[in-house]
Each structure stands twice: as structure tokens, then as C-alpha cells.
C-alpha positions, 0 to 999 in steps of 0.5 A: 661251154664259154663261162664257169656258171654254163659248166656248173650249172650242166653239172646241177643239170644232171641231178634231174636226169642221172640214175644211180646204178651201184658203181656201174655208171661211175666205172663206165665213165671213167672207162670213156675218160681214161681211168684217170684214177689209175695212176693217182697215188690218193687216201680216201676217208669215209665216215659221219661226222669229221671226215672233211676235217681229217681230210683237210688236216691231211692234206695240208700235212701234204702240202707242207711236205712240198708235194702237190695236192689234190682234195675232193669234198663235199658239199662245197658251202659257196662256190662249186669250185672249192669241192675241187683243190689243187694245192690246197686252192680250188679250181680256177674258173677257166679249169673248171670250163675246160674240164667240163667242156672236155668231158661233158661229150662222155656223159651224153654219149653214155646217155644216149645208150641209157647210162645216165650218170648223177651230178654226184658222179660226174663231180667226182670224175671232173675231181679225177680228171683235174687231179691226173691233168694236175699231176698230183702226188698224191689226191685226198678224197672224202666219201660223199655218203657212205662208203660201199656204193659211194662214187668214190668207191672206185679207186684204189687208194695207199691208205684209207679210214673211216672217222666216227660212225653216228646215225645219219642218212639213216633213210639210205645207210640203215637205222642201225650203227652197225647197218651204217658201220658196213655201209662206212666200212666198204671202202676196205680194200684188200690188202689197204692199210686202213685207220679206224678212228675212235667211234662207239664200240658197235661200229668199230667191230663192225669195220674192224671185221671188215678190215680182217676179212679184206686183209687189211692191216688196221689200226685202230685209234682209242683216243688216247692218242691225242692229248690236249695240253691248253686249249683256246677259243681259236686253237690249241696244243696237243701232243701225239702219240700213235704207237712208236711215234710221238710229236709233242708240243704241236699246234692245231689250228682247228678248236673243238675237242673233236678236232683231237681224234680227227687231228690223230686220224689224219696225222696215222694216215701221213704217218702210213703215206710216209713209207711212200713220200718223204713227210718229215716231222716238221711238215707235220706240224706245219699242217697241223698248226696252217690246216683251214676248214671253212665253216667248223668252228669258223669265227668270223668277227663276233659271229661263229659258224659251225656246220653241224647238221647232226645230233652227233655233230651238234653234241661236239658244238655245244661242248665247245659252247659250254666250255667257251660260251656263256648262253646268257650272252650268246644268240642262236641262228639255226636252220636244218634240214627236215629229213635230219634228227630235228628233235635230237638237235632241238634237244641239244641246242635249246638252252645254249642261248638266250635268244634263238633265231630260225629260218629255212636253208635255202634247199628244197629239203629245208625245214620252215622256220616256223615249224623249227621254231615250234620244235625249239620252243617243245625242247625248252628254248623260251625266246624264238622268233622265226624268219622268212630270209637268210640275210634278215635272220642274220641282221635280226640276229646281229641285232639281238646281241649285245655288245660282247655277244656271239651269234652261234649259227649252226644246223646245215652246211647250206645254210653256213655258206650263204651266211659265210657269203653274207659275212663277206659282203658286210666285211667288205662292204657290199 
């Protein structure tokens, strides 16, 4: 393996041949590997919706504090490099080579006794790996899809949380909150400080439950703890207040007012890491203020890009719309996936604009555009056109509006990354 597109593209191979088996494959890789996660000092977040967000937030609280850091995410929106960081910056191309060369022998040797392990798996793994070669102080790692038989599931972190619960993969996790809340809730471990963040009622007695019978000491967040003293379109200011503690007068650099609750949930995990590593008030709120999470709320020019993939998401991007954006003067650029709550998100989207625009992410599990357009049109957008490319529905969008207009784009978190990538060629000049 000589090139970081060879290492990447034997990571995608993997999801033709991997099989999932509980935690079963994970640990026996691992095993081959070395255990890398037995010495990493690591948070590990789960949830529906602001898990990335809170992830990010803590770790740039982190890194402000002068340690090393590592952050597993997913999905990555451009490259495959950014699901791995390490001192907020992803994985060098050359690293990333290495590290598959050095443990793609591993997976084949476990595939040849009949363990075939998936690209997600092995993803977080090579995370593993690159964060113990790294030397991290401490590794953020953010649950892929629910908690209890997630890849992740392994480690044995300082302290863990579970951000807001909604119906999502409802297919894998449940068709009930409190069906997903457990699935969430499996990453307790006993013993491990957890933070419940604020969630509907139903799903936090369910992990507060689990929290109690794994002896775990929660705490939980009611929402009161992050109040917003002004706000704008880019950022705000928000005091904080999480028992004892009180940081006043902060900045958060992500908008949106579900970036509060996701803000405080990442601010009550540093607050439980700081009984390890020095974190002093000042990082705190250097992390807050510098904190960057690519495509949420993500303005780039006249264009803003927001990954909501979910009614409950969906929910929290039109509320920042009402506030900032008048749908006289926006156009709307969607396209999601068809085995995600299309209605619920039509629903909420449709009169947000005055023009709406769809196409198909380019996943196999996308939505045609057509037919995205006709469920808009049954929830009452009255303008849609529909379109066959991304860089076509970006340009067709671009032209709809007006001097003054914005493009909301929305609906998928792969669609968001080829868009990102398009909005950087046309920055510069490609």
C-alpha cells in the first residue's frame, strides 16, 4: 500500500466483506493490534443528534488546555482523513498509509479464520491505533450509531455522555425513544462519571436507570445551564452554570440554540476530566470561543450549510431560520436519504423558502429528486424544481437568489461534503 487513496479505498473494501458480530470482531482485532485502547485516557459521547458538536467542543477545550488530542468521528463530509484528528488537525496522508499498511495483515489474518471484520470497525481501530502511536493525552471518541454494539463500545473511557435522544435508525435501534435511549445508554460502564444532557423525559429515565444499575454517577442536565445572553447569525454569548461552577460571559463560536445544551454537555465532561488534567478557566473558554464543526451552521459566503438528516435536527435548523432568515429571501437546496423520516423533514422544511431545490446525495440509499420534490410539493412548498447533479443544483440554486439571498442546504451530511468541496473549488478558482 504506497498512496492514501490505496489505504482508503481497502478501508471501503471492507464493507462488501465485513460481518458484524456484537463486539466479538472489534475485540478480537484489537487483541492482534495490541489493545492500543488500554492505555488512552479517552471521553466517549453517544446520542441522536449534537454528539459531533459536543465532541468537537470538548475537544478544542482540550487542546486550548495545552494537552494532545485525539477525535474519532463519523461520517467524515470530504476526505476520509478528517474522521481521524490529532491535535485537532486530520491525519496526514502518509500516516494514514502507514497505519493501514501496518495493520491491514491483522484483518486478513482474522479473515482467513472467518472473522471478517467491517469498514466501520476497522475505522475505528486504525482511530485506536493512530491515537496510542500519537501519544494522545486524552482521545474523544464519538459513538457511530448507538452505543451498546457500536465499534466503540470497547474502551473504558474517564468519563462518558449521552447528548439528546430522537427517533433516528429507528430500522437498527427501535421504533421507540425508550428502545433507542437503551440502545444510547449501553456505553455506562460501571462505575463511569456519565452526563445526561437535556432530552425528552422518556429517554432520560431510561439512562438514568442504566446509570444507577452500572453505578455510575450521573449528572444530569436540565437546560437551565446554559443561558444565552445575545446571540447572532455566527455566534453568541452564553453564560454557564453547572452546579457550583459558573463561567460568565463566554463566547460560543457555534450558533444555533441547540448548540447551549450541546456547549454545557461538553463543558460538564471537562469539568469531569479536570479531576485528572489541568483545565483551567481560561481553556475553557478558548475552546468555547475557537471550537469549529464543519457543515452545522456552517456559513460559506451567501450559502449555509447545515447537516441536519433528521426531523429532530431539522427542528433545530429551522429554528435558527425563523430567528435569522426571512423565507421570502432564502432558497432551499435539499436532498436526503430515503430511509430517514422524509415526511417528518418535508414537513418542516417546506415553507422555509420561497424556492426549493432537490437532488439525490450521491449514496446508493438516496432519495431521487423527483420524488423528494413531490413529498415537498404534498407538504406545501409551492416552488420546486428538481435536478439530476449536485454541482447543477448548487449553480441552479445560486442563481435563484437574489442579491441579498441565502442558500440553506440541508438533508444529509453527504450531500453537505460534496457541496462543501464544490463551494471551495468556486472560492478558489478551480
Amino acid at each position: 500500500m504506497k498512496t492514501a487513496q490505496e489505504a482508503v479505498a481497502y478501508i471501503h473494501s471492507l464493507y462488501a466483506t465485513g460481518e458484524k458480530h456484537g463486539l466479538d470482531n472489534m475485540r478480537a482485532l484489537l487483541a492482534r493490534l495490541g489493545d492500543p485502547q488500554a492505555g488512552l485516557a479517552m471521553a466517549h459521547v453517544a446520542g441522536t443528534n449534537g454528539k459531533g458538536s459536543t465532541c468537537a467542543t470538548l475537544e478544542a477545550i482540550l487542546r486550548a488546555a495545552g494537552l494532545r488530542t485525539g477525535l474519532y468521528t463519523s461520517p467524515y463530509l470530504q476526505r476520509y482523513n478528517e474522521r481521524i484528528r490529532i491535535d485537532g488537525e486530520p491525519i496526514g496522508d502518509e500516516a494514514l498509509t502507514a497505519l493501514v499498511r501496518d495493520t491491514a495483515p491483522a484483518v486478513e489474518a482474522l479473515a482467513a479464520q472467518g472473522t471478517c471484520v467491517t469498514e466501520f470497525e476497522y475505522g475505528t481501530a486504525l482511530a485506536l491505533c493512530a491515537f496510542a502511536r500519537a501519544q494522545v493525552d486524552v482521545a474523544v471518541i464519538e459513538v457511530g450509531l448507538g452505543g451498546r454494539l457500536d465499534p466503540t463500545n470497547v474502551i473504558r473511557p474517564l468519563v462518558c455522555a449521552v447528548t439528546a435522544v430522537g427517533m433516528d435508525h429507528m430500522q437498527l435501534l427501535g421504533d421507540t425513544i425508550e428502545q433507542i435511549a437503551a440502545e444510547k445508554a449501553g456505553i455506562i460502564k460501571p462505575g463511569v462519571p456519565v452526563v445526561i444532557a437535556r432530552m425528552d423525559e422518556r429517554a432520560r429515565r431510561v439512562i438514568e436507570r442504566a446509570a444507577k444499575m452500572a453505578h455510575a454517577p450521573a449528572l444530569v442536565l436540565t437546560g437551565g445551564e446554559a443561558v444565552c445572553l445575545s446571540d447572532g447569525a455566527r455566534k453568541q454569548r452564553v453564560r454557564f452554570r453547572i452546579g457550583d461552577f459558573c463561567l460568565d460571559e463566554a463566547e460560543l463560536a457555534l450558533p444555533g440554540a441547540h448548540q447551549l445544551d450541546n456547549a454545557a454537555c461538553a463543558l460538564a465532561c471537562a469539568l469531569r476530566l479536570r479531576e485528572r488534567f489541568d483545565i483551567p478557566d481560561d481553556a475553557l473558554r478558548a475552546g468555547l470561543a475557537c471550537v469549529r464543526w464543519p457543515g452545522r451552521l456552517e456559513w460559506m459566503g451567501n450559502v449555509l450549510l447545515d447537516g441536519a438528516h433528521n426531523p429532530q435536527g431539522v427542528g433545530a435548523l429551522c429554528a435558527y431560520l425563523q430567528k435569522y432568515l426571512d423565507p421570502a429571501r432564502t432558497v432551499l437546496l435539499t436532498g436526503m436519504l430515503a430511509d430517514k423520516d422524509v415526511t417528518g423533514m418535508c414537513a418542516q422544511l417546506a415553507d422555509r423558502a420561497r424556492q426549493v431545490v432537490t437532488v439525490a446525495p450521491p449514496v446508493p440509499r438516496a432519495m431521487d429528486a423527483q420524488e423528494l420534490a413531490e413529498r415537498l410539493r404534498q407538504a406545501g412548498a409551492a416552488r420546486v424544481t428538481p435536478c439530476e447533479g449536485v454541482r447543477e443544483a448548487l449553480e441552479l440554486a445560486r442563481s435563484l437568489a437574489a442579491p441579498g439571498d441565502v442558500v440553506v442546504c440541508t438533508g444529509s451530511l453527504y450531500l453537505i461534503g460534496v457541496l462543501r468541496t464544490l463551494l471551495e473549488e468556486r472560492e478558489h478558482g478551480v
